[in-house]
N, C-alpha and C positions, 0 to 999 in steps of 0.2 A: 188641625193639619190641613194644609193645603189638598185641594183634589189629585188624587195620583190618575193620571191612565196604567190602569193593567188592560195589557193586551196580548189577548188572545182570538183567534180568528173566530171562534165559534162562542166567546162569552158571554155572557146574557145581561152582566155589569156594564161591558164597555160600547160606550154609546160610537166609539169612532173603530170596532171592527170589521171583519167582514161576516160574521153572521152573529146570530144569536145563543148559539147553544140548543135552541129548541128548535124540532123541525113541525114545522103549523102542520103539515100534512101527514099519514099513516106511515109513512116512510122514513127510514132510517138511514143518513144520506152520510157517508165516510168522507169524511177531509183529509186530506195531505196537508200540513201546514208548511212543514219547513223547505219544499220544492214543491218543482213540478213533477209531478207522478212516474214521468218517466225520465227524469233527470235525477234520481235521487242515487246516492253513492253509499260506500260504506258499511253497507249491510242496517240500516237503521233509519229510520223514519219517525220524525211527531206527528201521530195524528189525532185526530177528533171524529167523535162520531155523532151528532146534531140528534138528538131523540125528537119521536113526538110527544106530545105533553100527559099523553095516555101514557106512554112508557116510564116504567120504574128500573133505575139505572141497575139494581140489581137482577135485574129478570134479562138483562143484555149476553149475550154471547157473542166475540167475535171469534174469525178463525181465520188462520194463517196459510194458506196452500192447505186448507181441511186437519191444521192441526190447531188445537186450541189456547188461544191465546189471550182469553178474557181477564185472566191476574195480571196481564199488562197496564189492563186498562182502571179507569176508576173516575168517580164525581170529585172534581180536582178545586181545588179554593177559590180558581176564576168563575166558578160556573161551568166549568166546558168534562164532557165526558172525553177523557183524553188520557193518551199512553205516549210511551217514547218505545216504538216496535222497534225490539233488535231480532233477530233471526232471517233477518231477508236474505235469500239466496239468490244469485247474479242472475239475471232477466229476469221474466216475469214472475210477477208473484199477486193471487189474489188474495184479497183482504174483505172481507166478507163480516157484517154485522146483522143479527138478527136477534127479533125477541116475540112471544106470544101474540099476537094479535093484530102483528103491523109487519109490512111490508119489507123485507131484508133490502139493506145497501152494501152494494160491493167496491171497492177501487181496482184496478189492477195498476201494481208497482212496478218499475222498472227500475232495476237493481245495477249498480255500475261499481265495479271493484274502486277499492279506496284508493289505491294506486293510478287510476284512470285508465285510460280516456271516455269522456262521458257524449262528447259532441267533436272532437276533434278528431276522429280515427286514428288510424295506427299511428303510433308515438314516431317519434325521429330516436334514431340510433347512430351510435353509440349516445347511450346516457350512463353517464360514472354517479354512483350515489358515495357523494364527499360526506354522506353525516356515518357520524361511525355508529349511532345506535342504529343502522337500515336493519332490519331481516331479513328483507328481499329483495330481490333485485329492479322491484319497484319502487325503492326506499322507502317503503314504510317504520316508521317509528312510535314507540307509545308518545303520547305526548307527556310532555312535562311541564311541571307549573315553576316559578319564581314571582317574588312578592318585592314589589316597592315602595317608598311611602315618600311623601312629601314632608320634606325637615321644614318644620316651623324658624328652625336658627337660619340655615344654610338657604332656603327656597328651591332648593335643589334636590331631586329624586336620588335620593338613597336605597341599599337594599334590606330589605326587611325581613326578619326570621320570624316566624309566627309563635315558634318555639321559643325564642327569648327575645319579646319585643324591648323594645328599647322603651324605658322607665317614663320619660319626657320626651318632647320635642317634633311629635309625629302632628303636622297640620291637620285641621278640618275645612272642610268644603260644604256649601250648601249645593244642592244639585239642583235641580227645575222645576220637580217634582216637588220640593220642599224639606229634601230629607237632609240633616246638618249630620254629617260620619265621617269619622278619621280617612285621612288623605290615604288610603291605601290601597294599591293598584295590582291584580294578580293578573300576571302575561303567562298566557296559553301559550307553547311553541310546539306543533307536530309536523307529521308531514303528510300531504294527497297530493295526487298526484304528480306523485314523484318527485317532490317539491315541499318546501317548507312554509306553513303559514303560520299567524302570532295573533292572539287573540286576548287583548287586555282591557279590564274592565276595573273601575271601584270591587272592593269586594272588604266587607266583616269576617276575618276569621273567626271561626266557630260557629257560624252559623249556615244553617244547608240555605239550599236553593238548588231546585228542579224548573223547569220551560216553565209550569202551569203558574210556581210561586216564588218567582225569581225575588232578589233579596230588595228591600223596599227603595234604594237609592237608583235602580234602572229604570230606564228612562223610557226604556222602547226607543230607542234610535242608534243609530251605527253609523262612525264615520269611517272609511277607507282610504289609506294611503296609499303613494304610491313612489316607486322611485323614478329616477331622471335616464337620460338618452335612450338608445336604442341599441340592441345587441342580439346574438344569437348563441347564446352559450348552450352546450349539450350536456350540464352535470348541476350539481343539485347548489343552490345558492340561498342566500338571506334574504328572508321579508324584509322590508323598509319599516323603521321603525315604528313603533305603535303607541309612543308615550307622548300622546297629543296630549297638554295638558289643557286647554282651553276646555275640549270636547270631555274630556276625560271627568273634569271637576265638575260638567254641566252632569252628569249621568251618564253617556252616550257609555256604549262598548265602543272599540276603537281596534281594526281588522287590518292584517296587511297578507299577503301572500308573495313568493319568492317571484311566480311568474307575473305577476301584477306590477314587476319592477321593468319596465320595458325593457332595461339598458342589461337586461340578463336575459331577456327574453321580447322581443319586440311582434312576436303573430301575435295579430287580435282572437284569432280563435282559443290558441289556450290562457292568452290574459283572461278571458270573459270564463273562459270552462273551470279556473282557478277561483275566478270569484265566485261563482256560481255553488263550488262545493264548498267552501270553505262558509263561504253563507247559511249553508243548510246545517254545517255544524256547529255553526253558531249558533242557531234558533234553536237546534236539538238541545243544546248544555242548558243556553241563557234563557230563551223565550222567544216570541214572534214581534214583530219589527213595528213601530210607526210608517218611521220614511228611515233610507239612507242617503248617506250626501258621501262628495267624493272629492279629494283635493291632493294636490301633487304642482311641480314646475316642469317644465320640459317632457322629458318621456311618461313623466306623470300625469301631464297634460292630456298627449297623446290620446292617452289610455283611459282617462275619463270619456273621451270625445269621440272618440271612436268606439269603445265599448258600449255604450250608453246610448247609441246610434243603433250599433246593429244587434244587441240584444240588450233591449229598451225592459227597465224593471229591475234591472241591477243597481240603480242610482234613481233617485228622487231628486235630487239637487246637485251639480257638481262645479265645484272652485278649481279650474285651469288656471296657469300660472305660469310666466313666459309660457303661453302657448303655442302649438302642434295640432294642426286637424288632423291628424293622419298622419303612418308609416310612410304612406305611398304615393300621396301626390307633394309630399316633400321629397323621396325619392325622384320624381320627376325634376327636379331644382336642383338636386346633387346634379342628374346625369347632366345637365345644362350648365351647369359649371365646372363639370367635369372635362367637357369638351370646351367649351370656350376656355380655358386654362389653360389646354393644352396648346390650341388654338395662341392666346397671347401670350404664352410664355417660349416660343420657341418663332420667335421673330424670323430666324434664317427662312421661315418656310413662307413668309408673307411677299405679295406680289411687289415688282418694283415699284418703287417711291413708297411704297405704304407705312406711315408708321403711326401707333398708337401715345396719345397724350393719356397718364389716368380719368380726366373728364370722358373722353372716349370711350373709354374702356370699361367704366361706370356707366357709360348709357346706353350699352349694351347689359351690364348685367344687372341694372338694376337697381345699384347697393353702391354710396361713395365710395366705400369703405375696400378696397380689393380683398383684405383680408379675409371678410366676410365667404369669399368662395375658398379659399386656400382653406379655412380653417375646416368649411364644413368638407367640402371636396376629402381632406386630409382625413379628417375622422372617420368619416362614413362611409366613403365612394370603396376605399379598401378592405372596410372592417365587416361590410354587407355587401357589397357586387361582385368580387373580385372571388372566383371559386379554389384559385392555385393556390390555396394557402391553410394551415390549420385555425382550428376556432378554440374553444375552449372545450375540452371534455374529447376536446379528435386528437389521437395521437399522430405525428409524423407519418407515420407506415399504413395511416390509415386514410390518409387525406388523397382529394386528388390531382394528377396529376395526366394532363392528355393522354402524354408517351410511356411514363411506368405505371400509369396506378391507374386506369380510367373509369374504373369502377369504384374509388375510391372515393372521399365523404366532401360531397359539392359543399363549401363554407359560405352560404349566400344567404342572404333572406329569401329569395324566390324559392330555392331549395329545400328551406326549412318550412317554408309553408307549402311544400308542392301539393296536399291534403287542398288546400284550397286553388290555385294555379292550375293546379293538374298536368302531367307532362306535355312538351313541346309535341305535337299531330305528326308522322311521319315525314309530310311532307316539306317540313322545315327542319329536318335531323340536317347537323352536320357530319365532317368524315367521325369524331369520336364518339357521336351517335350514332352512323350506324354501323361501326364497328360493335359496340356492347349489346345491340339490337334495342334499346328502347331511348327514350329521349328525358332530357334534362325540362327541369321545371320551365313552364311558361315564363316571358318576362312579359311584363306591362306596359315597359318604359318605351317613349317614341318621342322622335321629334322629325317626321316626315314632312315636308313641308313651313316648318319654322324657319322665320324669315327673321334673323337676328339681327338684333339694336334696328327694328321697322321704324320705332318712335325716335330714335335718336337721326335716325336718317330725315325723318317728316320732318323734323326742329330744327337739324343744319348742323348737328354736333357732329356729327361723323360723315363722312364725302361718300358720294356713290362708287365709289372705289373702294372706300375702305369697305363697304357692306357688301358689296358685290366678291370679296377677296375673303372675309370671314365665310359668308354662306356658301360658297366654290368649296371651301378646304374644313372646314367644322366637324365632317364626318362622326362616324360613331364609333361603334363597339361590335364582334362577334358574340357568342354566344357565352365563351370563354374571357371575355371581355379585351380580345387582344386589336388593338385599334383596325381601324377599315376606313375607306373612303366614303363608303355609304352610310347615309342615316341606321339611327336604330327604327327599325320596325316593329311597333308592338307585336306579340304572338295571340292567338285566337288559338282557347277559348278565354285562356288567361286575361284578354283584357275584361272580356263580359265577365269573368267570376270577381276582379276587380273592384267592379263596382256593387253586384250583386251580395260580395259578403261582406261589403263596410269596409274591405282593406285601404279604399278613397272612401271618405265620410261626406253622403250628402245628405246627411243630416236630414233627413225625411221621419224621422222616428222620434227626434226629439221635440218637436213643438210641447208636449207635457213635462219637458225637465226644466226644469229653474238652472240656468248658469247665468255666475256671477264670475265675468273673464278678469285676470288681476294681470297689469301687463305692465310696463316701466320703457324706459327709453330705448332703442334699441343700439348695445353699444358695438355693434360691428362684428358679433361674437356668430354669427346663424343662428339667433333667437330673433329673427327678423320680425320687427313689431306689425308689419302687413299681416301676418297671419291672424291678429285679433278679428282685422275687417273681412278678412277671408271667412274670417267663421262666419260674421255676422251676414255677408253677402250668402252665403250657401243654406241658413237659415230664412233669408229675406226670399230668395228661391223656393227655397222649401214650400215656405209658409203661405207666399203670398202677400208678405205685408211687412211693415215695420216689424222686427220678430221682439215684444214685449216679453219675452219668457229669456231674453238675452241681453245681461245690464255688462257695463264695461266699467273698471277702474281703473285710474291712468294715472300714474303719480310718479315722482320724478327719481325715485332709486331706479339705477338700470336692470332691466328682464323685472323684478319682481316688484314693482309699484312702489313698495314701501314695505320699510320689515315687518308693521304689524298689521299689513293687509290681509295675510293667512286668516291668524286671529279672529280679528276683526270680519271677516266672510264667514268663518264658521256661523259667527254668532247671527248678522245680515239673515243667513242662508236658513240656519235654525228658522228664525223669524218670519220668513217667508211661507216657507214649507209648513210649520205649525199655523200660520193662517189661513192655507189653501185646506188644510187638515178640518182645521172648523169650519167653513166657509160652508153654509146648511144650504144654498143657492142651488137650482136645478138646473144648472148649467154645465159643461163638460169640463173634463180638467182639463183642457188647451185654455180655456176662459179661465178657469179661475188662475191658474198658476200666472196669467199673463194681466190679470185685475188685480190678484193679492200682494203684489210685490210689495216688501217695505223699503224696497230699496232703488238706486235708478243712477244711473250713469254719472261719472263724476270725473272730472280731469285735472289736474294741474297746469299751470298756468308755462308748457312748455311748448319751444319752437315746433310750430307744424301741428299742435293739438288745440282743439280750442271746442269748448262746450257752449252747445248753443241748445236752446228752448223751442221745440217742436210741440206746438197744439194738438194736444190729445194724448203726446208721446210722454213728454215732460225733456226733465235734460237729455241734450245726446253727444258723446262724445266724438268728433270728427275731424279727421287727418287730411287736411286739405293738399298738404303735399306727398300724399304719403305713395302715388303715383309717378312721382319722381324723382325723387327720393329713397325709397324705400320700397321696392317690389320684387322681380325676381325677372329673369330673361328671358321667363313667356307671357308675360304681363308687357316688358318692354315691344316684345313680337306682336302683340296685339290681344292676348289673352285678357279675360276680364279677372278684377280681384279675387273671384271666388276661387280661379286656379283650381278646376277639377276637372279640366279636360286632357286625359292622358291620351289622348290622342285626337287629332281635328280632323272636322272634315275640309275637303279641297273645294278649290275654285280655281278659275283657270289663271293664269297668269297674263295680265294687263298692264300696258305703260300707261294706260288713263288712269291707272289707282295709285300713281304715284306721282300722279300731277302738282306742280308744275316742276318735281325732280325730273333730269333728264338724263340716260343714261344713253353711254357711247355703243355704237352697234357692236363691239365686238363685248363691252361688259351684258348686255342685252342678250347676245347670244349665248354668254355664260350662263348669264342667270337661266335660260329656255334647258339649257343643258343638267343644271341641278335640280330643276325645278322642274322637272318632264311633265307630271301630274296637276301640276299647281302649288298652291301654297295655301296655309292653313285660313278657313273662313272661321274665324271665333265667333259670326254670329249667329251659328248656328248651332249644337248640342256637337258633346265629341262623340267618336263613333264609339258604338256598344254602349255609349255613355246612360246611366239607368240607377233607377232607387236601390237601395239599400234593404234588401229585401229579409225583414231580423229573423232570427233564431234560425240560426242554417247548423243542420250536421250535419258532419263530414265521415258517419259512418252505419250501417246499413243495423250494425246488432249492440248488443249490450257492450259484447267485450272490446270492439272497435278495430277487431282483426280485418275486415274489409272494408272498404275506403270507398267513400263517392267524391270522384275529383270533381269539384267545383259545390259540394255540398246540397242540400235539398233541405227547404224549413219543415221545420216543428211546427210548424202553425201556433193555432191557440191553447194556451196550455190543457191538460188534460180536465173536465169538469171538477170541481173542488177543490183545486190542487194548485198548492204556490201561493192560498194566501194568508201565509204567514209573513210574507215577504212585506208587505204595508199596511196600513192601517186603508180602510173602504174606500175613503179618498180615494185614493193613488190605488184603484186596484185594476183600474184598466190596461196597466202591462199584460195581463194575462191574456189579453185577447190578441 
C-alpha cells in the first residue's frame, strides 16, 4: 500500500506534523488542535497532550475547571495521547495535565456558544431562523447526515440508503493516499452560528472513525466552497454546495457554510468567523488538516481574497474565479458609477452645447461596454447603499424610514458591518441622527477631489468642456443616500477601520498563500477582468516584487476561463501545496510556496492578452490594453490598477498639469470652485490608507455582548493551539 499521511499535530508517525507526540523535556505541554484556544466554540475541543518519554500514559491525569476528565483521554492509534473534550463551559476554562514526577501542563480554553459570535461581536438583529429543526433562537440544530454515491451507469450522484444499498452500480475511486473505496459520499448539514454549514466527505458505512483514526481513504485536506455576489440577508440560508467531485474522489473533506456565501452575507468578518468554526468541527468529527485550498467565482472570489488576507491560516491555497478583491474598494466603483450615470443619463442637466458620444462616455468610465455600470450600479448600489428599503429577514414595520420609523433596520452593508465601521462621531450626525441621539454606521466611500475622464481629457476624447461640465455637476450622496451637490466625503474612523480590517484587501498577509487566479474575457457583465491585475499589482505592493506565489489563467470562455479550469486548479493547486508540504529546505514559506509552484501563468491567444517570458519569472500573463479598455473611473481619474485608495490625498490645482489642454477662464474658475482643496495626487498613499492588520475582534468577552467598534487583533494564536489546522509546513499562520 502506498504511504498514507495520518495526521495529527502531536503524532510521533507523522513526519509532516506539528509535533511529535513526546515532549523531550519533563514537561507535560497540552495542545489545542482543532483551534486556537481562544476561538474555540461549541462547548468541545480536540486536544493532545505531548508527554515526556519518562511518562506512562496511564499514570496521566487531566482536569477540567478541577474536575476530572482523564476517561476522555487516551494513547490513540496515531501516536498522539489525545481526547475530544466536551464539557467546556462559555469562557474560560482551564485544562490542566499532570503525572508523578514531571512538571504539570495547563491550556486555558475559551469557550464561544455554538450559536456565536466568536470574533464578530454582538450579532445584527433581526435574525429569523428559517430552518424548522432551530431550538433556539440562535438557530441551532442537531445536525444530520444524508448519504450519496456515485452511479457507475448514470456518472451522476445519486442518493444512497445505507440500510438498503443498491445491489450494483455504486462507482469506486482511488483517492491519493492509495485507498480504492466505493464512491460514497456522507454530507454533514448543521447549523453555528446561526447559520447552516455542510460537511461532506468519502465515507464506508459501517465502519467508525474518530479525529485520532479517521477511516483509511482521508486525505488530510479540505477544500472550501463558496457561493457568488454579495448580499445582506438577516435569516438563516444555504451552504453552497459541497459535492466537489474532483476533490471529493481525491480524498479531501469538502466544507461549505451559509455565511461563506457572500451573496447572503457579504461582511468579511462573519465569512471568516463561519469558517473558522465550522473548521474546528470538522477536525473535531474527521481529524487534523494537511493544508486547505479555497475556490468559488464572483462573491466567491471575494471571500477567498479577502478572508485569506485578513485572517491568514484559513486557506493554504485559494482558486478565485471571475474575480473580486474585496467588498469595498469595489463598492468604491459602484459609487462612481453611480454618479456618473446619474450624471449621463439625465442630459437636461448638462451645460449648453455639451453632449456625450458613447466613446465619450466610455472614457470616462472606463468600460466600452455602458452596460457594464447600469448593470452593476443596478444590482448593488440599491441592494447595499441605499438604507429606505427592506432586506431580507427585515419586515416592512421594521425597516427604516427618516420621517416614520428612524430607528428602524438601516439595509446597507456599512450598517450590517457597523461592528467594524463603528458609528458616524457626533460631529457629522445629520437632522435623523440627531434626532435618535446616536449616529448611523461610518461610510468609507469618497470621491473628494476625483477628476473625471482626466485620461480621456490628456488623449482629446472628451473637450475641456465636456470635463469641466461632468466634474461642476457629478456630486454625491447624503448619509441616507438622497443626492447632493457635494462630493461624498469619506467618514473617520470608518475609513481607518477600512483598511485596518481587510474590508479593502491589501493583501499584506498573503505572500504564504498559493493563488491560482481563473479569469476569462470580460463580457461587459461587472466581472470586469482589471481586477485579476488589481490583485496581482496589490500583491506586487505588498511584496515587493514580481508576487511568485500568484499565477494567472486566462482562457477564452467569458468570467470563468474555461469550464474545466475549476477542476483542473484543484488538482494544479493540490500539487503545489503538497510540494511546498515536503519541501525539507530551511527556507520560509513565502520561498517556498513562491519556488514550489508546479504551475505558472498561462493565456489564450485573446485581443489585449498576450503571454510573454519574464527571466527568472517564467510565463507572464499581460493586458497591454487593459488601461483603456478595461478599468474603472478612478483608474481613468488617475488612480493606479491596484485601486485601493478609498480615498486620495490633495494637491493644489494647476493649469501647468494639464498642459498643453487649455481651459477658458470662466471653465477655470469652475473648476477653482469645485475643486477648493485640490484634486486627487494618486502618487502618493490614500489617506488612512494602511495594512491589513489580521485577526481583529470585534468583541471584548466570550459571549460578544460588548462591541469594540473598529475591532483590536488577537495576535498570535494562543501557545499550542490551532495546530491542527496544517500540517508543520504551513504552520506559521499562528503567528
Amino acid at each position: 500500500m502506498p504511504r498514507r499521511f495520518v495526521l495529527s499535530a502531536v503524532a510521533a508517525v507523522a513526519l509532516l506534523t506539528a509535533g511529535t507526540g513526546i515532549a523531550e523535556a519533563g514537561t507535560l505541554t497540552v495542545e489545542v488542535l482543532s483551534n486556537r484556544a481562544n476561538l474555540v466554540s461549541g462547548g468541545d475541543a480536540l486536544v493532545a497532550v505531548k508527554l515526556p518519554r519518562s511518562v506512562k500514559p496511564a499514570s496521566v491525569k487531566v482536569t477540567l475547571n478541577s474536575s476530572d476528565v482523564t476517561s476522555e483521554f487516551g494513547l490513540r492509534p496515531n501516536g498522539s495521547y489525545e481526547g475530544l473534550l466536551g464539557g467546556l463551559q462559555l469562557g474560560a476554562n482551564v485544562l490542566r495535565a499532570e503525572a508523578p514526577g514531571s512538571t504539570a501542563g495547563q491550556a486555558t480554553i475559551i469557550d464561544h456558544a455554538n450559536g456565536g459570535p466568536v470574533v464578530s461581536g454582538p450579532q445584527v438583529q433581526p435574525w429569523v431562523c428559517e430552518n424548522a429543526g432551530a431550538t433556539d433562537a440562535q438557530c441551532d440544530e442537531p445536525a444530520s447526515y444524508e448519504y450519496e454515491y456515485k452511479s457507475a451507469v448514470t456518472g451522476r450522484f445519486e442518493s444512497y440508503d445505507p440500510n438498503s444499498p443498491p445491489a450494483a452500480g455504486v462507482a469506486t475511486t482511488t483517492t491519493d493516499n492509495g485507498n480504492t473505496v466505493p464512491y460514497i459520499v456522507r454530507v454533514e448539514t448543521g447549523y453555528q452560528d446561526r447559520d447552516q454549514y455542510q460537511i461532506a466527505v468519502l465515507w464506508q458505512p459501517g465502519m467508525s472513525w474518530e479525529a485520532w483514526a479517521p477511516q483509511p481513504q482521508f486525505d488530510h485536506k479540505l477544500l472550501i466552497t463558496h457561493g457568488a455576489s454579495c448580499g445582506i440577508d438577516r435569516h438563516t440560508g444555504s451552504a453552497p454546495s459541497v459535492l466537489d467531485e474532483t476533490a471529493l474522489a481525491k480524498g479531501f473533506a469538502v466544507m461549505s457554510t451559509a455565511l461563506d456565501n457572500a451573496g447572503h452575507n457579504c461582511n468579511i468578518v462573519t465569512e471568516a468567523e463561519s469558517l473558522v468554526m465550522a473548521k474546528e468541527h470538522l477536525i473535531e468529527e474527521l481529524g487534523t488538516l494537511r493544508y486547505t485550498i479555497g475556490t468559488g467565482c464572483s462573491g466567491g472570489s471575494l471571500v477567498q481574497q479577502q478572508v485569506a488576507n485578513a485572517y491568514p491560516g484559513v486557506y493554504q491555497g485559494i482558486l478565485p474565479q471571475c474575480s473580486f478583491q474585496d467588498a469595498w474598494s469595489n463598492g468604491q466603483e459602484i459609487s462612481d458609477y453611480h454618479v456618473t450615470r446619474r450624471y449621463f443619463e439625465h442630459p437636461e442637466g448638462w451645460g449648453p452645447g455639451i453632449a456625450w458620444t458613447p466613446t465619450q462616455i466610455a472614457a470616462v468610465e472606463g468600460h466600452p461596454n455602458y452596460g457594464n455600470a447600469i448593470i452593476f450600479d443596478t444590482v448593488y448600489w440599491e441592494a447595499l447603499a441605499n438604507p429606505i428599503k427592506t432586506c431580507a429577514g427585515v419586515q416592512s414595520s421594521e425597516a427604516y424610514d427618516p420621517e416614520t420609523n428612524p430607528n428602524g433596520v438601516r439595509c446597507t452593508l456599512a450598517d450590517y458591518m457597523i461592528n467594524v465601521f463603528g458609528p458616524r462621531p457626533e460631529n457629522l450626525w445629520g437632522p435623523v441622527e440627531k434626532q435618535i441621539g446616536h449616529g448611523f454606521a461610518g461610510l468609507p466611500i469618497d470621491n473628494v477631489g476625483v477628476q473625471y475622464g482626466l485620461q480621456g481629457l490628456k488623449e482629446g476624447t472628451i473637450s475641456p468642456a465636456q470635463f469641466v461640465d461632468i466634474n461642476s455637476k457629478i456630486g454625491g450622496a447624503d448619509i441616507d443616500l438622497k443626492p447632493q451637490p457635494e462630493r461624498f466625503a469619506a467618514n473617520e474612523p470608518a475609513l481607518k477601520y477600512d483598511y485596518l480590517s481587510g474590508a479593502v484587501n491589501e493583501a499584506n498577509n498573503l505572500k504564504n498563500v498559493a493563488i491560482i487566479d481563473l479569469r476569462g474575457p470580460d463580457p461587459g457583465a461587472f466581472h470586469d477582468a482589471y481586477r485579476t491585475w488589481s490583485m496581482r499589482a496589490r500583491l506586487e505592493h505588498a511584496e515587493g516584487h514580481f508576487p511568485l506565489n500568484h499565477v494567472i489563467w486566462f482562457g477564452e470562455t467569458p468570467l470563468l476561463g474555461s469550464p474545466t479550469y475549476q477542476k483542473e486548479a484543484v488538482v494544479a493547486m493540490d500539487e503545489w501545496l503538497t510540494a511546498v508540504e515536503k519541501d525539507p529546505r530551511a527556507i520560509t514559506l513565502e520561498e517556498k510556496v513562491a519556488q514550489d509552484r508546479s504551475t505558472h501563468d498561462k493565456c489564450s491567444n485573446i485581443e489585449g492578452i498576450q503571454e510573454v517570458s519574464v527571466p527568472g519569472i517564467g510565463p507572464v500573463c499581460e493586458n497591454p490594453t487593459l488601461l483603456t479598455k478595461f478599468s474603472t473611473p478612478r483608474v481613468i481619474a488617475g488612480e493606479d490598477i491596484a485601486t485601493d485608495k478609498m480615498k486620495c490625498q490633495l494637491k493644489p490645482l494647476q493649469q501647468s498639469d494639464y498642459y498643453p489642454i487649455a481651459f477658458t477662464s470662466e471653465q477655470w474658475a469652475l473648476l477653482q470652485k469645485m475643486f477648493p482643496s485640490g484634486v486627487c495626487d494618486f502618487s502618493k498613499p490614500g489617506v488612512s490608507q494602511g495594512s491589513t492588520v489580521p485577526w481583529r475582534t470585534y468583541q471584548s468577552d466570550a459571549g460578544g455582548e460588548s462591541v469594540i467598534y473598529g475591532g483590536k487583533p488577537l495576535g498570535r494564536a494562543p501557545a499550542h493551539s490551532g495546530e491542527g489546522w496544517t500540517s508543520r509546513a504551513f504552520a506559521g499562520w499562528l503567528k
